[in-house]
N, C-alpha and C positions, 0 to 999 in steps of 0.2 A: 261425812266422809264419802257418799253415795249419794249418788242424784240423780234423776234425772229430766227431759223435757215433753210439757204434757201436750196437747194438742193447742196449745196457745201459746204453746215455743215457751210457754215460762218454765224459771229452775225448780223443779221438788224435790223434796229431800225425801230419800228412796226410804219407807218404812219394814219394819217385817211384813204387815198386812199385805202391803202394795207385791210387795216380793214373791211372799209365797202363792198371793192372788196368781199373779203373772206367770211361776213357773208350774202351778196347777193347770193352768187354763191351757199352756203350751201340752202339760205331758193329758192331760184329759184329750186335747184332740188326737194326741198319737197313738190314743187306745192305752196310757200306760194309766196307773192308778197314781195318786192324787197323796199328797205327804205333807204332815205338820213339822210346824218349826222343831219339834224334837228330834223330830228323824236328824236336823241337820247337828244339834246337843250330843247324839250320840255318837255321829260320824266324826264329828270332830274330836272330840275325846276318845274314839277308837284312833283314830289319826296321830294325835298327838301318843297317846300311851303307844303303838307298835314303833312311833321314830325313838322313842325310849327317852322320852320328856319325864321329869322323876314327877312322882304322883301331886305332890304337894303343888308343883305350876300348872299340871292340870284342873287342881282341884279348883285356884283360884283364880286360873282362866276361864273356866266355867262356872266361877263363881256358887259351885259348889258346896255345902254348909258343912255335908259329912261326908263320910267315904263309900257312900252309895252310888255314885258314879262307878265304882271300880265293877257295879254289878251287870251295867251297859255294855262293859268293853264285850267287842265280839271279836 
């Protein structure tokens, strides 16, 4: 779905690693602190639960197993 082009102009297929690599590297030199892929698990299921998405499509949008996710929402 996500790609992008590496220094030999070829296609890569954008991973988490490469992702979070990249927007650590950006926010470390802005002085800002540095975040895992969960920061973004929990923002999106804050997201989804305040547009008032019912729990059960969040649960299995995040692929979720229990209803421990409900303990994230901020």
């Amino acid at each position: 779905l996500f790609a992008y082009r590496d220094d030999g102009d070829a296609l890569v297929p954008l991973t988490k690693r490469a992702f979070l690599s990249r927007l650590n590297e950006i926010w470390k030199a802005a002085g800002m602190e540095t975040v895992s892929g969960h920061c973004f698990r929990i923002g999106g299921t804050t997201a989804l639960l305040r547009l008032g998405v019912d729990t059960d499509i969040v649960k299995v949008s995040g692929r979720w197993k229990s209803d421990s996710f409900l303990r994230y929402w901020r």
